[in-house]
MDAnalysis code that builds the backbone (N, CA, C; Angstrom):
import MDAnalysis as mda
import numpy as np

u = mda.Universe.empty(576, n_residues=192, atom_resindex=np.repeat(np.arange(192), 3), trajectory=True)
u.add_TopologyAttr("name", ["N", "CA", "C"] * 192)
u.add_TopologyAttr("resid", np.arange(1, 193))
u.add_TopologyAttr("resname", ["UNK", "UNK", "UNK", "UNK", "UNK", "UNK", "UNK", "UNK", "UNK", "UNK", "UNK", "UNK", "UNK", "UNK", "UNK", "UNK", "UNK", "UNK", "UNK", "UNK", "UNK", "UNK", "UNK", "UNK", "UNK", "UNK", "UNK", "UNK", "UNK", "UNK", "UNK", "UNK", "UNK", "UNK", "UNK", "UNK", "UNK", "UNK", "UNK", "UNK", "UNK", "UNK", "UNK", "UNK", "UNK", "UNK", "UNK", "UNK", "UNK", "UNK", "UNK", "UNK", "UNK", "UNK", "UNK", "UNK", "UNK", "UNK", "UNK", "UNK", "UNK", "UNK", "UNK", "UNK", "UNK", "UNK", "UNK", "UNK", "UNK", "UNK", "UNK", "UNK", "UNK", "UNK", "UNK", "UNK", "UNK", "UNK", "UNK", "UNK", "UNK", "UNK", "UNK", "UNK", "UNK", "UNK", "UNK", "UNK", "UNK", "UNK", "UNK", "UNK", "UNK", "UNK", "UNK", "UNK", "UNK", "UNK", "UNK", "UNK", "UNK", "UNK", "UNK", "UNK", "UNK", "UNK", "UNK", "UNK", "UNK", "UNK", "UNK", "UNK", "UNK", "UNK", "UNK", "UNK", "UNK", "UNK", "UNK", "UNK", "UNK", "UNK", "UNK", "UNK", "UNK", "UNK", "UNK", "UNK", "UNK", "UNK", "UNK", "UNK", "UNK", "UNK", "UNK", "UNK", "UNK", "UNK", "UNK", "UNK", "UNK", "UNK", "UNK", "UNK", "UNK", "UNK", "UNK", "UNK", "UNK", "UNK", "UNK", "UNK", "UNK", "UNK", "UNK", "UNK", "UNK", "UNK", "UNK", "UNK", "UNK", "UNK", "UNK", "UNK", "UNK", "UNK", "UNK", "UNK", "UNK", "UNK", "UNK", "UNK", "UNK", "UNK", "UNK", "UNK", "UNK", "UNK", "UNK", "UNK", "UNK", "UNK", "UNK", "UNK", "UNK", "UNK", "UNK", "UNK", "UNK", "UNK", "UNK", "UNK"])
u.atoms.positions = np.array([
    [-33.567, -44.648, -107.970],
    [-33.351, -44.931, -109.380],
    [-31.894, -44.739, -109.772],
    [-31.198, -43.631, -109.430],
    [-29.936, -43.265, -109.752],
    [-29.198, -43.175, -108.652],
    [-28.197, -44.452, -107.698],
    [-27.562, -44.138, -107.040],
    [-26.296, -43.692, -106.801],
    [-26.076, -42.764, -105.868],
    [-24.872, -42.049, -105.774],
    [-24.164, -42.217, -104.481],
    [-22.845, -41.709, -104.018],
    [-22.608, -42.182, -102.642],
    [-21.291, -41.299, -102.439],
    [-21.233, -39.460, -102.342],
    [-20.403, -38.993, -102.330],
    [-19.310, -38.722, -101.026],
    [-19.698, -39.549, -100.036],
    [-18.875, -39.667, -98.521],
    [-17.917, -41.052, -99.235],
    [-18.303, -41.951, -99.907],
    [-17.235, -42.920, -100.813],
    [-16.606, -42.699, -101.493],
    [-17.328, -41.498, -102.615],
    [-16.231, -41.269, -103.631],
    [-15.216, -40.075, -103.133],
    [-15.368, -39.321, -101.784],
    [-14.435, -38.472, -101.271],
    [-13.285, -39.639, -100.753],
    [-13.348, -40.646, -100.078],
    [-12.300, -41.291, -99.379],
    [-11.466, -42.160, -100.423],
    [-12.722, -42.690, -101.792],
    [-11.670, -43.538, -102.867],
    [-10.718, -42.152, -103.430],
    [-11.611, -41.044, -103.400],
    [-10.414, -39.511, -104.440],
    [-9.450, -39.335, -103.460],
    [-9.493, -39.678, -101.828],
    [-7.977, -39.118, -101.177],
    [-7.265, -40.627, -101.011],
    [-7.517, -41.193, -101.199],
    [-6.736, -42.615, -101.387],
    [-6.189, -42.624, -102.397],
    [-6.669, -42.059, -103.663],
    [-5.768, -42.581, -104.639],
    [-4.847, -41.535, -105.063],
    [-4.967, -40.023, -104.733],
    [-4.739, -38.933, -104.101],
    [-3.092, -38.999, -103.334],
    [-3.494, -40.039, -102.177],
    [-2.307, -40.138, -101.372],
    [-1.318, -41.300, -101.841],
    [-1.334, -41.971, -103.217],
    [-1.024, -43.019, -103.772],
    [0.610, -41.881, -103.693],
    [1.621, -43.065, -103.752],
    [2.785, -42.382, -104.829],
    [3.364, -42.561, -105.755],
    [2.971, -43.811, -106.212],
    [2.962, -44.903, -107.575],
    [1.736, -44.995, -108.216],
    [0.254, -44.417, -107.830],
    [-1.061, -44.762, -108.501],
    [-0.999, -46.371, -109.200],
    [-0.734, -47.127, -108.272],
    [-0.210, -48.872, -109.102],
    [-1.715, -49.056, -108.174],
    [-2.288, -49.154, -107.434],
    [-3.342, -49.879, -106.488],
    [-4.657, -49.371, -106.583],
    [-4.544, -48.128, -106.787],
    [-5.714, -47.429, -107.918],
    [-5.040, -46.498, -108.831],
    [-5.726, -47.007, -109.938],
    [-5.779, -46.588, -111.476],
    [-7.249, -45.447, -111.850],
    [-7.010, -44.799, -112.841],
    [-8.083, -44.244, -113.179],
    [-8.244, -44.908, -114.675],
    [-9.688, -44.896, -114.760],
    [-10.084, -45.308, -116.302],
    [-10.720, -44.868, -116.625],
    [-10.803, -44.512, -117.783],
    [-11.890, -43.957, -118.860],
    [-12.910, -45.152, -119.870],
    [-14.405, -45.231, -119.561],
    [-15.262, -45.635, -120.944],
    [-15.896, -44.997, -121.488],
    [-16.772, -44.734, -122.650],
    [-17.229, -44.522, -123.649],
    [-18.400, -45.014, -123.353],
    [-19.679, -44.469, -123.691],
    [-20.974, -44.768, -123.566],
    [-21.288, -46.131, -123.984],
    [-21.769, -46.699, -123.738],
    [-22.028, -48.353, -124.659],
    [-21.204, -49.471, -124.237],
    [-19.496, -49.051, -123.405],
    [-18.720, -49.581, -123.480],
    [-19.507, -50.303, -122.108],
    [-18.812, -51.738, -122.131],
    [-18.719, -52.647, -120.858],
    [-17.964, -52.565, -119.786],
    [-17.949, -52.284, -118.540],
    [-17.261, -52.500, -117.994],
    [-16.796, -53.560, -116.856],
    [-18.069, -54.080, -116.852],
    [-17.583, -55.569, -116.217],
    [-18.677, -56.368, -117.246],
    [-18.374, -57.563, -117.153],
    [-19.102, -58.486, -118.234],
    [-19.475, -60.002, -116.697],
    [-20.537, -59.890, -116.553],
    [-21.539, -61.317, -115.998],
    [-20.527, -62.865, -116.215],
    [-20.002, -63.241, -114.884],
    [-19.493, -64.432, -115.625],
    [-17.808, -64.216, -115.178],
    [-17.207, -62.744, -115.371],
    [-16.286, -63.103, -115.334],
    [-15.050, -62.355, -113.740],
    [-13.969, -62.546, -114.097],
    [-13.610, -62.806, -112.573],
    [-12.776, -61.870, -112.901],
    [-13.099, -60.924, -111.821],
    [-13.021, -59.456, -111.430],
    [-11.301, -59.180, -111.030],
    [-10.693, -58.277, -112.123],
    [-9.415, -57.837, -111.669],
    [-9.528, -56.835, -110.922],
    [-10.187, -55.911, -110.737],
    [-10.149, -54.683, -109.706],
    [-11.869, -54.594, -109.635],
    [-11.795, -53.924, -108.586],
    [-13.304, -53.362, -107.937],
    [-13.376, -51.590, -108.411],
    [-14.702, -51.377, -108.965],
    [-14.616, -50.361, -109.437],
    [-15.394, -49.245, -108.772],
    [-15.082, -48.027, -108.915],
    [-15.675, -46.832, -108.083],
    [-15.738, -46.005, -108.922],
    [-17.020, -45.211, -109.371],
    [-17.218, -44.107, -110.287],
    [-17.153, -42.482, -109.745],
    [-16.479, -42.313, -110.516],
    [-15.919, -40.994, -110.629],
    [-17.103, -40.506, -111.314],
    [-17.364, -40.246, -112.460],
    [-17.859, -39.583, -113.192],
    [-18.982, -41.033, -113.895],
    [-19.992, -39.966, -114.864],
    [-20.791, -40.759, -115.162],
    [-21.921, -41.286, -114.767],
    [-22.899, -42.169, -115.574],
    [-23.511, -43.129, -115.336],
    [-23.687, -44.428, -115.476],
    [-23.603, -45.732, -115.030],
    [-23.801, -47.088, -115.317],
    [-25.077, -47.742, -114.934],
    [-25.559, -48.806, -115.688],
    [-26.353, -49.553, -115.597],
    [-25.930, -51.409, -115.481],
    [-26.144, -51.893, -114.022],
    [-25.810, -52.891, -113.615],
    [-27.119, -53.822, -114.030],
    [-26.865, -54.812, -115.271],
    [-27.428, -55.437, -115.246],
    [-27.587, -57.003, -115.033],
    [-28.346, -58.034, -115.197],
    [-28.389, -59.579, -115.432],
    [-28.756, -60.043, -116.686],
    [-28.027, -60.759, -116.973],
    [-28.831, -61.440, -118.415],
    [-29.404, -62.972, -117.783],
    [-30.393, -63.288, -118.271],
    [-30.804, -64.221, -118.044],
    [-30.729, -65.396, -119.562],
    [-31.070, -66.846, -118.908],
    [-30.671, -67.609, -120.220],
    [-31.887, -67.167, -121.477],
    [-32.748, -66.870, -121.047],
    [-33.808, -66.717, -121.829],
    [-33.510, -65.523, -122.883],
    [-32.302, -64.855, -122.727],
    [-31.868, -63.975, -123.586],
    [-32.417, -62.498, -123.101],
    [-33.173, -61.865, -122.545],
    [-33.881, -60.827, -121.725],
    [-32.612, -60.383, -120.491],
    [-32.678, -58.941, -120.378],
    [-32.301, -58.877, -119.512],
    [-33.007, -57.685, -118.421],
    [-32.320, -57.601, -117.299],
    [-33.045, -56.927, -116.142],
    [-32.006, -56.438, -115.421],
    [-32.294, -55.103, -115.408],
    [-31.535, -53.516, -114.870],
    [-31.965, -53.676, -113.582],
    [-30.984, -53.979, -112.953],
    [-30.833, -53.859, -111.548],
    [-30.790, -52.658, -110.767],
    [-29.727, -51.805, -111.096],
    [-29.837, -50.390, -110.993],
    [-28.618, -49.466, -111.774],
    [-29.150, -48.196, -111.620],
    [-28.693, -47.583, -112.208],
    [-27.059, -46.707, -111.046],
    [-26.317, -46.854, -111.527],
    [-25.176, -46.237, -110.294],
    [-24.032, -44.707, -110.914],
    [-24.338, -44.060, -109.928],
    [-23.386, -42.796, -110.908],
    [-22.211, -42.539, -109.403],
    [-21.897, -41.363, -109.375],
    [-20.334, -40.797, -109.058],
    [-20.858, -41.655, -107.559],
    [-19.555, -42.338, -107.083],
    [-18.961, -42.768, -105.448],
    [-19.293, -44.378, -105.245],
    [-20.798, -44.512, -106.300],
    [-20.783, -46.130, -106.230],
    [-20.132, -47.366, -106.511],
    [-20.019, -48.334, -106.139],
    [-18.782, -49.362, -106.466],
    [-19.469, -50.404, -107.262],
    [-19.146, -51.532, -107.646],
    [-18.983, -52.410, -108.779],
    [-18.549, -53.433, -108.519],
    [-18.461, -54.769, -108.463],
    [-17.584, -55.706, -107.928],
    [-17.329, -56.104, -106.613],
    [-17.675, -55.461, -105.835],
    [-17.413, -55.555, -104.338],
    [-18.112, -56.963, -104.170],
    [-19.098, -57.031, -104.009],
    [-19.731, -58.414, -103.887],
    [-18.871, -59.616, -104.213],
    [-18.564, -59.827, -105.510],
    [-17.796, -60.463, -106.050],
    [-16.740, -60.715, -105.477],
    [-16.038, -59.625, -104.925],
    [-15.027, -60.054, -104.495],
    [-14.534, -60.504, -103.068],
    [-16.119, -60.022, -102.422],
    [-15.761, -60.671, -100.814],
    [-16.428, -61.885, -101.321],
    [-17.300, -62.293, -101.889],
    [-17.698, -63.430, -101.562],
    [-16.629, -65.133, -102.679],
    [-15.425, -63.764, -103.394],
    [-14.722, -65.164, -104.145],
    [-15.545, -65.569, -105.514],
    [-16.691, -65.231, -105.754],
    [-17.476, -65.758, -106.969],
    [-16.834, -64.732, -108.353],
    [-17.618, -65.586, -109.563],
    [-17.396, -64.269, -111.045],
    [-18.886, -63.661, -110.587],
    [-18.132, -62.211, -111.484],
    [-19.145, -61.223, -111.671],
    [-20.476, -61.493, -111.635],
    [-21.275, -61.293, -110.683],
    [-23.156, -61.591, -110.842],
    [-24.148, -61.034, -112.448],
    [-23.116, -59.737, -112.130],
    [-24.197, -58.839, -113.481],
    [-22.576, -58.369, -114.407],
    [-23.107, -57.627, -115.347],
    [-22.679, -56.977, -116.268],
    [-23.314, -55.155, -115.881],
    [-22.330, -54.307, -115.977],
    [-21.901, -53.432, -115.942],
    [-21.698, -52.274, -117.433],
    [-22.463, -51.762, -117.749],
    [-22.142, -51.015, -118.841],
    [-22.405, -49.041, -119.020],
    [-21.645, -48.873, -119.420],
    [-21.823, -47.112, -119.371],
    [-23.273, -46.484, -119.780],
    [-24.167, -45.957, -119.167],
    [-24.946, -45.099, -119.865],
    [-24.716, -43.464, -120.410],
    [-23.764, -43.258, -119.606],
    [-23.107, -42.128, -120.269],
    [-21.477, -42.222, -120.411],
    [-20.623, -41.353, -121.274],
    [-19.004, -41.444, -120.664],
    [-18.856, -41.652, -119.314],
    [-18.000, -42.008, -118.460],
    [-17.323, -42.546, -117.559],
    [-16.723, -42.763, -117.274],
    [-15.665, -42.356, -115.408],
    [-14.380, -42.394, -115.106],
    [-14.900, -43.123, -113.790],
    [-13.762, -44.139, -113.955],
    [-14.006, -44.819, -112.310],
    [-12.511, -44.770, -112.236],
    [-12.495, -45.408, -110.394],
    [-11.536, -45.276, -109.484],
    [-10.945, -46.841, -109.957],
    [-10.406, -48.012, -110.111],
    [-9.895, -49.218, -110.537],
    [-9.133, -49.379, -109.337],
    [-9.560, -50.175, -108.172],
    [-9.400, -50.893, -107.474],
    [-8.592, -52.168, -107.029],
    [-6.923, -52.507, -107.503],
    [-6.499, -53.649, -107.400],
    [-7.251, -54.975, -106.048],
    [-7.825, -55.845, -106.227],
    [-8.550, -56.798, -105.345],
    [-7.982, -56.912, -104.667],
    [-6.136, -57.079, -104.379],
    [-5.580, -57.448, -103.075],
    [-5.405, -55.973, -101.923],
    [-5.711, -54.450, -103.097],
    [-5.853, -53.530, -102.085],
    [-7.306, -53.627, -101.436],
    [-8.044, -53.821, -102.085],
    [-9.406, -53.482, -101.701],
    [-9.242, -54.670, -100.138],
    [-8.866, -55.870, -100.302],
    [-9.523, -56.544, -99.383],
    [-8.410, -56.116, -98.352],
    [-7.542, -55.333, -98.204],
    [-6.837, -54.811, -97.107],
    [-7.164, -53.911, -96.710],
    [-8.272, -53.452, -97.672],
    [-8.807, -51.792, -97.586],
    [-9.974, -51.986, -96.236],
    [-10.597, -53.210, -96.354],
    [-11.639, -54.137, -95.639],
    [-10.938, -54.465, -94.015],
    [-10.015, -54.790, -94.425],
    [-9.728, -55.255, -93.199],
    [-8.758, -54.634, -92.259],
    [-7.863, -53.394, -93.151],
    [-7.600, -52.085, -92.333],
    [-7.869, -51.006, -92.180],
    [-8.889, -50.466, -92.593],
    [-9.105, -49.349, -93.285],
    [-10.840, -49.346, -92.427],
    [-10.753, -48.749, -91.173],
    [-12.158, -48.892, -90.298],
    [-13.273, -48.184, -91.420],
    [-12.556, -46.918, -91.743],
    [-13.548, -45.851, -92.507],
    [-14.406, -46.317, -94.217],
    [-13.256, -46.986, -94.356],
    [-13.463, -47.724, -95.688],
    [-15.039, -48.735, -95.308],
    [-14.467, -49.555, -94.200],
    [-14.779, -50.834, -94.007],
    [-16.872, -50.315, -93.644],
    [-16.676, -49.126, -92.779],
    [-18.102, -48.991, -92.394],
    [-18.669, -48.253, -93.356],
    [-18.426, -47.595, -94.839],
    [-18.787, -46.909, -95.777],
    [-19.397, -47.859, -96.366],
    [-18.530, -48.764, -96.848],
    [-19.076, -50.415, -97.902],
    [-20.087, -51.360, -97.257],
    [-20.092, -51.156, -95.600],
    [-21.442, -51.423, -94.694],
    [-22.644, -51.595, -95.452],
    [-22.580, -49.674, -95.042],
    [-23.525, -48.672, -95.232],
    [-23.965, -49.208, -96.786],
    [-23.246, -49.119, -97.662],
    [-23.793, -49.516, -98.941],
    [-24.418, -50.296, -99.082],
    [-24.074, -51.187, -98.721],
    [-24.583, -52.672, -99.102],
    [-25.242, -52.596, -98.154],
    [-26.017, -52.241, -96.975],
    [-27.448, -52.140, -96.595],
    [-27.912, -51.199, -97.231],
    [-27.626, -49.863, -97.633],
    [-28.776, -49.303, -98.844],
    [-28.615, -49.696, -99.872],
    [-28.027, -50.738, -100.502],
    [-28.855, -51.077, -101.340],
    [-29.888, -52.340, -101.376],
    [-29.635, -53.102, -99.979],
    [-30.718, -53.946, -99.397],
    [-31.916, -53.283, -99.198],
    [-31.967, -52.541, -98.534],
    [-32.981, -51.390, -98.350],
    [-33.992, -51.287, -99.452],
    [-33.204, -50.946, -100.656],
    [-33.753, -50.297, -102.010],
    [-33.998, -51.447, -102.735],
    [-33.490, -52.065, -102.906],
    [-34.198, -53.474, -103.661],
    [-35.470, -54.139, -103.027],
    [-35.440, -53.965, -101.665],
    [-36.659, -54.324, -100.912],
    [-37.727, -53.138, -101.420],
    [-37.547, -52.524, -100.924],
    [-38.559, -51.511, -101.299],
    [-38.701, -50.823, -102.978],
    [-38.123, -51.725, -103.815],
    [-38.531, -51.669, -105.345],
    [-39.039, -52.468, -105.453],
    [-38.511, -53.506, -105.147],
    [-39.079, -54.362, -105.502],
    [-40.641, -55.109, -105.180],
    [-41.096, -54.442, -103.817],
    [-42.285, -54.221, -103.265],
    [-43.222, -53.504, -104.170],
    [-42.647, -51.989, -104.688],
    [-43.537, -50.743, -105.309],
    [-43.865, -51.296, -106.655],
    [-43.067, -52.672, -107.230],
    [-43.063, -53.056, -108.555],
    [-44.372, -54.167, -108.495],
    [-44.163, -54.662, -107.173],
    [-45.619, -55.289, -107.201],
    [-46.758, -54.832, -106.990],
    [-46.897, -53.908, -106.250],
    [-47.990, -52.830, -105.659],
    [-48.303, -51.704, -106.362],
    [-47.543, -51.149, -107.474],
    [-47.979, -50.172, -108.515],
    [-47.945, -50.110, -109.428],
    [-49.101, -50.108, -110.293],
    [-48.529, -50.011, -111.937],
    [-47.458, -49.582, -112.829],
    [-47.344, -49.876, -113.809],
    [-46.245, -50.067, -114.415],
    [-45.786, -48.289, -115.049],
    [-47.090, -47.852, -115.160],
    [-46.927, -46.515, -115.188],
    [-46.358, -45.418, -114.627],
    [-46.707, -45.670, -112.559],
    [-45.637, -45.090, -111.827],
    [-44.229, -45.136, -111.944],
    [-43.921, -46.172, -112.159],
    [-42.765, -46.492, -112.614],
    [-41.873, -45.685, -113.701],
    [-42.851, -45.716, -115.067],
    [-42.554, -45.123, -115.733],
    [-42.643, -43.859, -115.481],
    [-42.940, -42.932, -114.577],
    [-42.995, -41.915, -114.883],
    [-41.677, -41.662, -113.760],
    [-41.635, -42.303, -112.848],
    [-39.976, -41.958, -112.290],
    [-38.591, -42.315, -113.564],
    [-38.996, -42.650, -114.179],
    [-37.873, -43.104, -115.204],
    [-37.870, -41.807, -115.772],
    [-38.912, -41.446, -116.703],
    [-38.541, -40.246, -117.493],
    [-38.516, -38.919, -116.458],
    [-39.134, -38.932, -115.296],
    [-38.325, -37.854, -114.764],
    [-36.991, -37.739, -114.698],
    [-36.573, -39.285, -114.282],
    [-34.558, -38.954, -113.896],
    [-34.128, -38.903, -115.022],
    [-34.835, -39.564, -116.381],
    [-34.062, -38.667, -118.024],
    [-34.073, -37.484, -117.840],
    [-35.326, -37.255, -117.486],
    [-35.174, -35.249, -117.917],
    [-34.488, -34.563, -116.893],
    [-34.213, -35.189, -115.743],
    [-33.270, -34.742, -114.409],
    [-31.709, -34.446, -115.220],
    [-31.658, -35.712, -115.623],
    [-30.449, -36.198, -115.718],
    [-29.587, -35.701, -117.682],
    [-30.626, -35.352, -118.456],
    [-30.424, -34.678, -119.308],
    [-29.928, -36.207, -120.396],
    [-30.788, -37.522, -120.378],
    [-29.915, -38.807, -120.529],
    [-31.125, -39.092, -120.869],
    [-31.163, -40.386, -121.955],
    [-31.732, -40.849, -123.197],
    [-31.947, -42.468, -122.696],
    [-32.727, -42.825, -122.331],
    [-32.955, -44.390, -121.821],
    [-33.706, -45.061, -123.061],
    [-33.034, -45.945, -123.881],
    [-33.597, -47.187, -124.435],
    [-35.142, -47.400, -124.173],
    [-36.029, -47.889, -125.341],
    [-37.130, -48.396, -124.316],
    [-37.293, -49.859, -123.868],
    [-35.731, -51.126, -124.301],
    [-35.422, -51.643, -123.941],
    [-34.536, -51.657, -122.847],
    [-34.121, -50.814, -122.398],
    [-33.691, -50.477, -120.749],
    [-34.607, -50.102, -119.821],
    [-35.238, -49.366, -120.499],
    [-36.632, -49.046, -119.435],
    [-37.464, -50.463, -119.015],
    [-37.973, -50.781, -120.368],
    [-38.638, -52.134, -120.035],
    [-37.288, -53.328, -119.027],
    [-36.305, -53.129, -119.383],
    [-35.159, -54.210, -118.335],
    [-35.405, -53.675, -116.796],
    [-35.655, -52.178, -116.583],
    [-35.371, -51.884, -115.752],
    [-36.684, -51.731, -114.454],
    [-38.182, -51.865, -115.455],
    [-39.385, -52.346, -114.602],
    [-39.607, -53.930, -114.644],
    [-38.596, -54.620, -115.113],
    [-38.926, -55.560, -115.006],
    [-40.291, -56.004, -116.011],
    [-40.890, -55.217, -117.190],
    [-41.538, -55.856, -118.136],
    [-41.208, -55.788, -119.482],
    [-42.022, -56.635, -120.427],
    [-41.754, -56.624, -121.561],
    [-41.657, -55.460, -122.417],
    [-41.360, -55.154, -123.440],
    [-41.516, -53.838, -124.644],
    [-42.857, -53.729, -124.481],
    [-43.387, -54.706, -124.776],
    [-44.797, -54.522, -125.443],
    [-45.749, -53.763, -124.140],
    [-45.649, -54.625, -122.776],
    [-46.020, -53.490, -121.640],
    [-45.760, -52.488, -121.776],
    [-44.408, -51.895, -122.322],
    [-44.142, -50.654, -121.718],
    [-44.722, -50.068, -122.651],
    [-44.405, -49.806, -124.336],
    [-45.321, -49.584, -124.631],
    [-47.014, -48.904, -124.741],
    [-47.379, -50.403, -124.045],
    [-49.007, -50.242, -123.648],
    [-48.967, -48.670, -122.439],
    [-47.993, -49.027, -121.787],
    [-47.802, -47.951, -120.384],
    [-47.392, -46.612, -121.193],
    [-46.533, -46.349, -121.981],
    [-46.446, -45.434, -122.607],
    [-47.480, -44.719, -123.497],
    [-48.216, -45.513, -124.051],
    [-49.751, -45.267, -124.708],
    [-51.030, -44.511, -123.713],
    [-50.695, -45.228, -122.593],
    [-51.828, -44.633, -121.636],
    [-50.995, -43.030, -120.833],
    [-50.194, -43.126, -120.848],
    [-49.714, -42.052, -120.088],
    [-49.707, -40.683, -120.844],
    [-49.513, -40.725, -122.704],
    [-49.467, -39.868, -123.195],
    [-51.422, -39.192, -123.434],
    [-52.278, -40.563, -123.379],
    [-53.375, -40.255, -122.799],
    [-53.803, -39.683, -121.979],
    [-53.638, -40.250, -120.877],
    [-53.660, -39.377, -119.336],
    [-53.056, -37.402, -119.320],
    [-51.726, -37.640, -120.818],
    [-51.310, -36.050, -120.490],
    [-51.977, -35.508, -121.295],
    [-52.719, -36.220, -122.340],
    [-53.730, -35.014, -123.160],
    [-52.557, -34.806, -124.467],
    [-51.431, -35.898, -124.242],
    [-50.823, -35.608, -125.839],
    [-51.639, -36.540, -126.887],
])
């Protein structure tokens, strides 16, 4: 639900660390609510979180959208995008304050192609998160909407963080009105 990846965010903190101009990574600050990449558009740096939480989502034309996942400290942003040359797939927005690492694109793709340690970290990622989309996306067909929900409000109350019940519903993939219904039965089930 909440991924993290702190063997990444140790090598982006001594990289930018060993900078002596900080021109190739930048640090940035957002604000809860704020955007940080927007669907569509074409990626000036690749981003790495420091601090925080984000929610990577899709909008679809139908106006609905769907929470892909949720990413906090070491995970990246843009990478896709930028090996494969395309604009941004999803949109990117803070669920809590947030500091990422800002990535210039012509370092990153040297980072790829000299940088062995770099190169097998961003691997690793991008097969777990193949991994995890397979296997959500499996549990989303195979279990009610309720299990679901109840891993959600655990990682709120983990996480001490306030989820929309229009993020929740983006993020099982159903409507309000399901969740809702799922929320109705569960406070049943607890005897509230």
């Amino acid at each position: 639900m909440l991924r993290t990846n702190l063997n990444f965010l140790a090598l982006i903190t001594q990289l930018y660390d060993e900078q002596d101009r900080k021109e190739e990574i930048t640090l940035k600050t957002y604000t809860k609510g704020n955007l940080l990449l927007k669907q569509g558009m074409i990626l000036p740096r690749v981003l790495f979180i420091k601090t925080g939480i984000v929610k990577c989502f899709l909008s679809e034309e139908n106006g609905k959208d769907f929470i892909v996942e949720f990413l906090g400290s070491g995970e990246v942003a843009g990478e896709l995008e930028v090996i494969r040359d395309i604009p941004c797939l999803c949109s990117v927005e803070a669920v809590t304050d947030v500091e990422v690492y800002a990535l210039r694109v012509p370092y990153f793709r040297s980072l790829l192609d000299n940088n062995t340690s770099f190169s097998r970290l961003l691997i690793n990622e991008l097969a777990e998160r193949l991994v995890n989309t397979s296997t959500r996306s499996s549990a989303q067909q195979l279990f009610t909407i309720e299990i679901g929900l109840r891993k959600i409000l655990g990682l709120q109350s983990r996480l001490g963080i306030d989820l929309s019940k229009d993020d929740m519903a983006a993020y099982l993939g159903v409507t309000p009105r399901s969740l809702n219904r799922a929320l109705k039965n569960l406070r049943k089930d607890n005897g509230s």
